[in-house]
C-alpha positions as CSV (number, residue, x, y, z in Angstrom):
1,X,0.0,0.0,0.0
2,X,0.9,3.1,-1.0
3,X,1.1,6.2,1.7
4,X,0.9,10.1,0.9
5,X,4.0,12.1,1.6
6,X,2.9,14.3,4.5
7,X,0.0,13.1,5.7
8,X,0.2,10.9,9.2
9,X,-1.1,7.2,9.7
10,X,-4.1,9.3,11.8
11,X,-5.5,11.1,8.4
12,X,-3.9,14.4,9.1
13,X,-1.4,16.9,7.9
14,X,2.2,17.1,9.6
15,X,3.3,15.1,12.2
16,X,1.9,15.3,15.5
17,X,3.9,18.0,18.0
18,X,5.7,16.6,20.1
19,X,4.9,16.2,24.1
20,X,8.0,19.2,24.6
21,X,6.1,21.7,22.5
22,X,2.6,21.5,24.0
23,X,4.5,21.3,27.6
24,X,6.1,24.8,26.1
25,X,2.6,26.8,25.2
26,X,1.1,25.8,28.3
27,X,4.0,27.0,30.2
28,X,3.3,30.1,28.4
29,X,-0.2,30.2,28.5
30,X,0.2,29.8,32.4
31,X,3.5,32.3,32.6
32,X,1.8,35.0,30.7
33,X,-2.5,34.3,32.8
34,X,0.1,34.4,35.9
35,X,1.7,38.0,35.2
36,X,-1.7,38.8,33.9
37,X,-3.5,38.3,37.5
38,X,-0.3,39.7,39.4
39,X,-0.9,43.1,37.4
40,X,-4.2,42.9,38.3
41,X,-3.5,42.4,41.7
42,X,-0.4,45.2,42.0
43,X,-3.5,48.0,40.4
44,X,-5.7,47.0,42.8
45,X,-3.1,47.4,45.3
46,X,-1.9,50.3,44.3
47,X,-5.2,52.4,43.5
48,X,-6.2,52.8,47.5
49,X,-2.5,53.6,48.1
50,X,-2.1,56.2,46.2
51,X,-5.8,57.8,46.4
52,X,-5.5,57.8,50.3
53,X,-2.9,60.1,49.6
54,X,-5.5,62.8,48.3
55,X,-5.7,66.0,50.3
56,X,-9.2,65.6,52.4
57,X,-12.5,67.6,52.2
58,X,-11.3,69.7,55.2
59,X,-7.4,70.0,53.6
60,X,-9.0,71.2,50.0
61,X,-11.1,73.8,52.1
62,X,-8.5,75.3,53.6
63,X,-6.4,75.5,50.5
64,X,-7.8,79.4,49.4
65,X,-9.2,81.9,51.3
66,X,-11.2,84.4,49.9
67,X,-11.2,88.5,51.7
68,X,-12.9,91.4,51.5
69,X,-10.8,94.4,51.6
70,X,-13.0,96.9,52.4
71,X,-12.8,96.9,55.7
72,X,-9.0,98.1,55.4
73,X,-8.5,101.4,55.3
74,X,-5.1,103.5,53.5
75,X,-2.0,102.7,56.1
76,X,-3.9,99.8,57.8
77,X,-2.7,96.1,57.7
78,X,-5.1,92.8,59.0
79,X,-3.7,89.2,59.9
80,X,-5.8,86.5,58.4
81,X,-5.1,82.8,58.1
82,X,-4.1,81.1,55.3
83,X,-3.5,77.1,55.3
84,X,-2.6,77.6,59.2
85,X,-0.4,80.0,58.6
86,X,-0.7,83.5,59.3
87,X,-0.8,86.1,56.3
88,X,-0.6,90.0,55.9
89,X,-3.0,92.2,54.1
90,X,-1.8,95.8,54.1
91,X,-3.8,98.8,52.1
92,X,-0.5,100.8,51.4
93,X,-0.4,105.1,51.2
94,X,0.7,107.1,48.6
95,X,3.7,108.1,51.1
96,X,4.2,104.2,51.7
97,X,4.2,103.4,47.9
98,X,6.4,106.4,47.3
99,X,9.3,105.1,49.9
100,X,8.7,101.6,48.8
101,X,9.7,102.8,45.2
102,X,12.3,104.9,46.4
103,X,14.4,102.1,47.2
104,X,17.4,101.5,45.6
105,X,17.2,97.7,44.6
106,X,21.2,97.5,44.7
107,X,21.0,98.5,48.8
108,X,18.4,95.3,49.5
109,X,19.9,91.8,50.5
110,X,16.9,90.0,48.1
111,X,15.9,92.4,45.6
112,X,12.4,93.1,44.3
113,X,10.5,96.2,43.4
114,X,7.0,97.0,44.9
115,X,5.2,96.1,41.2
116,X,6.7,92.9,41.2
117,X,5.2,92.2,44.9
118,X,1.7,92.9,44.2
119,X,-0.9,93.0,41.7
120,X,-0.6,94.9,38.5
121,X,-3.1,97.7,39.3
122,X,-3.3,97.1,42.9
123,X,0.0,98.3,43.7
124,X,-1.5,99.9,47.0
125,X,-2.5,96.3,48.7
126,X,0.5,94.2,49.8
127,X,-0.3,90.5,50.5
128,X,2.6,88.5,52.5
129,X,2.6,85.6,54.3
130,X,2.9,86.5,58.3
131,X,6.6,84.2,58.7
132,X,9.7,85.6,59.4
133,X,12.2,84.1,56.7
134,X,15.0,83.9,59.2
135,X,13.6,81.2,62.2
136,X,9.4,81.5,61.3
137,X,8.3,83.6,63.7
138,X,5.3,85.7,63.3
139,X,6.9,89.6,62.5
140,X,4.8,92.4,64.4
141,X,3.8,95.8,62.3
142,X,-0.2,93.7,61.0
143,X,-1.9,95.2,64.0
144,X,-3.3,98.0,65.6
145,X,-0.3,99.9,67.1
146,X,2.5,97.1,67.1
147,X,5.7,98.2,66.2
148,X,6.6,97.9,62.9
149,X,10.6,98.8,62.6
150,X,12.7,101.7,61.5
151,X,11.1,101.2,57.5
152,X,7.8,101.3,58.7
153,X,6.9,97.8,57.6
154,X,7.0,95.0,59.9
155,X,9.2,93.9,62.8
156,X,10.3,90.6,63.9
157,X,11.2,90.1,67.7
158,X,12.7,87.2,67.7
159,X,15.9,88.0,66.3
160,X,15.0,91.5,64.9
161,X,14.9,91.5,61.3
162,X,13.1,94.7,60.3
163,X,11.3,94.7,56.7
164,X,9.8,97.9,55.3
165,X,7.3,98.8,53.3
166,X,6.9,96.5,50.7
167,X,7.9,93.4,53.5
168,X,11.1,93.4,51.6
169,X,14.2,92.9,54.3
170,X,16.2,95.3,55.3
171,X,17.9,94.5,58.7
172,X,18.8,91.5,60.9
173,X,19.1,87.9,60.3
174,X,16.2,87.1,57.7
175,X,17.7,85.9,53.9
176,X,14.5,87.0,52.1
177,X,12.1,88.9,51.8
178,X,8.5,88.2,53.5
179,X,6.6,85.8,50.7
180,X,4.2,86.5,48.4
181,X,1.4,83.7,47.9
182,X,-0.6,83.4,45.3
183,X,-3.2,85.3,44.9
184,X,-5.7,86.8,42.5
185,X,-8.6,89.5,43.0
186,X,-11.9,88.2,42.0
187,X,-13.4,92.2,42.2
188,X,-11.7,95.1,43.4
189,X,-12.4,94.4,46.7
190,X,-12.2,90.7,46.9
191,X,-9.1,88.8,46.8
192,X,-8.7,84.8,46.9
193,X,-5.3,83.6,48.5
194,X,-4.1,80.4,47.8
């Protein structure tokens, strides 16, 4: 009898694979399912993990605060709170503007001019956060007759760094000036920090 090139004694085409080769695509088949469900497992790990690290309802509140400025008359300055931390509002005077200006930026340890410390077109409010640079203690000079240095702006009394004006330093131990958060006015008397 005669037999067909290529076809097996079973009826059909190529040989059978050997026992090795379907040992080898199982392997596979269960290597590749196995990575497959440890994937699966690491996201569903990981997805908690990283979403408990989301600020929380109360965090997300306290990220802005929103003022109302007209309560703060020409020459006057209010503390406020912003993320825990206290903050400066001051409504500056012409004669308060004037001296900021006046300033040689050469003479100051971290340079900066009045405009570029407040708001284009609200050059007159000044909004700072309430930390001395140096150690972060809260400077005096935000309320109603503390002593605000020899520049007229704000005095720390922990280790005396004065800061004028524009909360820009001027004497003692603080390296920068008092910081400027974001902010943004919402009307001309409303500002959002933060």
């Amino acid at each position: 009898m005669a037999t067909v090139q290529g076809v097996s004694p079973t009826g059909g085409a190529g040989t059978p694979p050997h026992e090795g080769e379907v040992d080898g695509r199982r392997r596979d088949f269960l290597s590749i399912a196995a990575l497959s469900f440890g994937g699966v497992g690491v996201v569903a790990v990981l997805v908690p993990l990283v979403n408990q690290m989301n600020p929380s309802a109360d965090v997300l509140a306290d990220s802005s605060t929103e003022l109302d400025l007209t309560q703060i008359m020409p020459g006057q300055a209010i503390k406020a709170s912003f993320r825990k931390q206290p903050l400066f509002v001051r409504n500056l005077t012409p004669t308060e503007i004037a001296a900021a200006d006046a300033v040689p930026l050469a003479s100051l340890r971290d340079p900066q001019t009045l405009a570029q410390r407040t708001a284009e077109g609200h050059k007159n409010w000044l909004i700072t956060m309430g930390v001395c640079t140096h150690l972060g203690c809260v400077p005096l000079g935000a309320g109603e007759g503390e002593v605000r240095g020899e520049y007229g702006g704000y005095f720390c009394p922990c280790h005396g760094s004065v800061y004028d004006t524009a909360a820009r330093i001027r004497k003692g131990p603080a390296p920068k000036n008092l910081v400027v958060p974001d902010y943004k006015f919402t009307s001309d008397t409303t500002v959002t920090v933060g």
